[in-house]
One Martini backbone bead per residue (centre of mass of N, CA, C, O) as a GRO file, in nm:
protein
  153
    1UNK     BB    1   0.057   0.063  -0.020
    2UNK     BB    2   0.313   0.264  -0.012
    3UNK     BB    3   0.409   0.230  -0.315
    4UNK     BB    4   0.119   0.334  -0.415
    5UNK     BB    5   0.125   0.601  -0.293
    6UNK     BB    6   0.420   0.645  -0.429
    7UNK     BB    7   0.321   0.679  -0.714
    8UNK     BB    8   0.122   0.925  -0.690
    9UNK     BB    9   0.368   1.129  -0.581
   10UNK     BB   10   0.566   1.080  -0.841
   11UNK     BB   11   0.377   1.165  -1.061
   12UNK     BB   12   0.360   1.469  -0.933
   13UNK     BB   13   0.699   1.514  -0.843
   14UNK     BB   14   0.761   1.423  -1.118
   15UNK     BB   15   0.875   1.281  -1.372
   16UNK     BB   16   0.878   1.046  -1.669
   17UNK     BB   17   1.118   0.892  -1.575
   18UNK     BB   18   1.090   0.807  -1.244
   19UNK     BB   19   0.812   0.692  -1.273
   20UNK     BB   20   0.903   0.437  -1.491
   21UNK     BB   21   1.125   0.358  -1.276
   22UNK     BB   22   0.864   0.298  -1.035
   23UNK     BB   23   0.684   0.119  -1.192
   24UNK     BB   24   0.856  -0.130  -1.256
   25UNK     BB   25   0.909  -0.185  -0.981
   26UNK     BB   26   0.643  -0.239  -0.879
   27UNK     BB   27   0.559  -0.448  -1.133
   28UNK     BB   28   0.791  -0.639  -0.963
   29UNK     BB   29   0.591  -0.685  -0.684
   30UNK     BB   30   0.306  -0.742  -0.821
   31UNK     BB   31   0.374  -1.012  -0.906
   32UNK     BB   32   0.425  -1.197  -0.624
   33UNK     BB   33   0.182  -1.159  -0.558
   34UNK     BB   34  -0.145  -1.208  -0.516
   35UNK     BB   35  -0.446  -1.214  -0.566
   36UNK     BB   36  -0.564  -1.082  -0.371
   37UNK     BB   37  -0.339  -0.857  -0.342
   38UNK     BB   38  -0.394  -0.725  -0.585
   39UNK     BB   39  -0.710  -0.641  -0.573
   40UNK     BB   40  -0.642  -0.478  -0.360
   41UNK     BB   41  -0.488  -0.259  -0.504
   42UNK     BB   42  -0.666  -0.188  -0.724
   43UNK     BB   43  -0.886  -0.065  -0.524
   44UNK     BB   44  -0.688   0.135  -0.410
   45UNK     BB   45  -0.583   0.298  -0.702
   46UNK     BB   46  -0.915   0.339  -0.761
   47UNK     BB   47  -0.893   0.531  -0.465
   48UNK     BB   48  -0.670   0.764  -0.533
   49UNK     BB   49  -0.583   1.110  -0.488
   50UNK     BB   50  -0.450   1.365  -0.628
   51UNK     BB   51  -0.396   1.709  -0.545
   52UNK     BB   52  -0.253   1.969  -0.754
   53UNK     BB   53  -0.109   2.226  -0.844
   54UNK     BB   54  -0.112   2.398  -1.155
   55UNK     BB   55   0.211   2.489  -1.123
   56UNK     BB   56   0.290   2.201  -1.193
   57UNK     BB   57   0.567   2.112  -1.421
   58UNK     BB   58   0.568   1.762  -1.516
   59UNK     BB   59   0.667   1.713  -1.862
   60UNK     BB   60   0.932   1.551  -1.884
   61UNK     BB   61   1.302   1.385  -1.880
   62UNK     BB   62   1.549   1.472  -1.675
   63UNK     BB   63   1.626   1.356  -1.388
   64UNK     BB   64   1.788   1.107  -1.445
   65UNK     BB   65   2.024   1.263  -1.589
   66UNK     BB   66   2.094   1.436  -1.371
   67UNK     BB   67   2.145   1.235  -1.145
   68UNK     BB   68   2.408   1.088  -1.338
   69UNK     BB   69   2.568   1.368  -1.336
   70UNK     BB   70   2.590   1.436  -1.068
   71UNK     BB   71   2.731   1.127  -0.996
   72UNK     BB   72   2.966   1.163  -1.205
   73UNK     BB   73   3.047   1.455  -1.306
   74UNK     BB   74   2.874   1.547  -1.582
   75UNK     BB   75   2.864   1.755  -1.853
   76UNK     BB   76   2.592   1.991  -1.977
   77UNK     BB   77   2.385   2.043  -2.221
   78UNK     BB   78   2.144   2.311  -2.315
   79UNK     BB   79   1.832   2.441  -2.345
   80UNK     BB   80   1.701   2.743  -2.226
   81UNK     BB   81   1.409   2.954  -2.113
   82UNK     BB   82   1.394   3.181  -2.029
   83UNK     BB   83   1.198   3.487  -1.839
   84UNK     BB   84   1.177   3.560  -2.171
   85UNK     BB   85   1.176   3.401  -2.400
   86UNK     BB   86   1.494   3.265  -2.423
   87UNK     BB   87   1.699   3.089  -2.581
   88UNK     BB   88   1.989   2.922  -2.407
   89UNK     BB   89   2.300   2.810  -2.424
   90UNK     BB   90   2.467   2.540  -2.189
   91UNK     BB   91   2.701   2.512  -1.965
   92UNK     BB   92   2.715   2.236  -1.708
   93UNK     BB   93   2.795   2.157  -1.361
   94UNK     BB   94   2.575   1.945  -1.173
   95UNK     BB   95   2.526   1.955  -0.842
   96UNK     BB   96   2.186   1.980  -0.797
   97UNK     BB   97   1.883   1.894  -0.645
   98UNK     BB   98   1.574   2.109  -0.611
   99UNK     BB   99   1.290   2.165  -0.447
  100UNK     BB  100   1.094   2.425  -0.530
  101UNK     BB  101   0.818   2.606  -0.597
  102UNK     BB  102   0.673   2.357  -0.737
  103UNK     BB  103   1.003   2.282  -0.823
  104UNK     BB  104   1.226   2.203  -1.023
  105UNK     BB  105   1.574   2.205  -0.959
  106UNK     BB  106   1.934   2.288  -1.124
  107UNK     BB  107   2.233   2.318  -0.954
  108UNK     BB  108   2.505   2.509  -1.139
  109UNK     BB  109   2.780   2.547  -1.320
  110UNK     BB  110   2.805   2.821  -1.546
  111UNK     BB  111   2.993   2.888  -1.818
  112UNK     BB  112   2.875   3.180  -1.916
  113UNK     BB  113   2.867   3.304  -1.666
  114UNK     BB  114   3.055   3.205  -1.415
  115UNK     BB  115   2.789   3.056  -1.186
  116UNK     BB  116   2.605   2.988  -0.996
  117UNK     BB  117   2.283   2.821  -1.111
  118UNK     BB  118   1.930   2.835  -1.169
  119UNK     BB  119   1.725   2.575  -1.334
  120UNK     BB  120   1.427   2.491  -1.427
  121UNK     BB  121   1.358   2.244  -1.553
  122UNK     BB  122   1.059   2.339  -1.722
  123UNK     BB  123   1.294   2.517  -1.943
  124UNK     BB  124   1.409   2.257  -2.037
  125UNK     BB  125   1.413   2.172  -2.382
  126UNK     BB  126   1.735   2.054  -2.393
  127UNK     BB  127   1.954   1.772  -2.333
  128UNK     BB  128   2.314   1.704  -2.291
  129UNK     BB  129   2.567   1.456  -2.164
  130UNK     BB  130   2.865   1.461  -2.307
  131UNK     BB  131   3.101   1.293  -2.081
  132UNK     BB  132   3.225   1.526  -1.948
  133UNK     BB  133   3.395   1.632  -1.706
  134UNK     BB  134   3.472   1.822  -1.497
  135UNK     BB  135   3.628   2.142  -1.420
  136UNK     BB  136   3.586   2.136  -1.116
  137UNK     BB  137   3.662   2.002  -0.785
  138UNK     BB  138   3.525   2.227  -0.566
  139UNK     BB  139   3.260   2.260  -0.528
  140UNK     BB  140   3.016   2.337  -0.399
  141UNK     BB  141   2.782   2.316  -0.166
  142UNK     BB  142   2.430   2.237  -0.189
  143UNK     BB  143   2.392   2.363   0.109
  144UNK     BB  144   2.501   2.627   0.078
  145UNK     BB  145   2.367   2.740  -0.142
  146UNK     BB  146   2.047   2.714  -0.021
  147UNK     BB  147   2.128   3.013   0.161
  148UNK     BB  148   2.006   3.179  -0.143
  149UNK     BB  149   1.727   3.083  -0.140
  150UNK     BB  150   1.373   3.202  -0.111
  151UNK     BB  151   1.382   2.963   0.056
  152UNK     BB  152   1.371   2.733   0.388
  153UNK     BB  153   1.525   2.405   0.538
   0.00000   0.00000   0.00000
């Protein structure tokens, strides 16, 4: 019931990517289960509602691709959406990811700016892991950081 639970809270507050891998974990979890048990998730299932904010918007696939570059620290190239509504390509190398103000944000190091720099996942249009290693080896920590940002933790 809980995993039932989390996959409506993933679909929420996740993109299609992790909510992908984490329905695919679920549909192997519910494999072994028996009949009974499985009736019982289906009418959990079908009788469970998430109530969001209309101002959160997952619909893209980049968290997966981000969580693997923060944790390999291998940068980054975006086109990202101003809030111009102007395309800017960016190398990035992306130390964390925050949820705040109803969004996915990943913070990294801009080269274009040379400073770190807040992203909001759901204005990047195009997402491309290079390959390439950092170039810093001493970033900030994410917790550092955190304590710029106009929410508090």
């Amino acid at each position: 019931n809980a995993l039932l639970l989390m996959e409506h809270l993933t679909a929420g507050f996740a993109d299609r990517s992790i909510l992908t891998h984490y329905s695919n974990a679920l549909n192997k979890v519910k494999a072994v289960l028996k009949t009974s048990q499985k009736e019982k998730l289906e009418i959990l299932g079908s009788n469970m509602k998430l109530q969001l904010p209309a101002s959160i918007n997952n619909d893209y696939e980049y968290l997966s691709v981000l969580q693997n570059v923060i944790s390999s620290r291998q940068i980054i190239e975006i086109e990202y959406l101003t809030s111009g509504n102007e395309l800017s390509k960016r190398k990035i190398e992306a130390i964390g990811l925050v949820f705040y103000a109803f969004s996915w944000h990943v913070i990294g190091w801009c080269h274009l700016r040379e400073q770190y720099r807040d992203f909001k996942v759901s204005r990047i249009q195009k997402l491309t892991n290079t390959g390439d290693p950092f170039t810093i080896t001493d970033h900030i920590q994410l917790s550092d950081y955190m304590k710029f940002l106009p929410v508090s933790y």
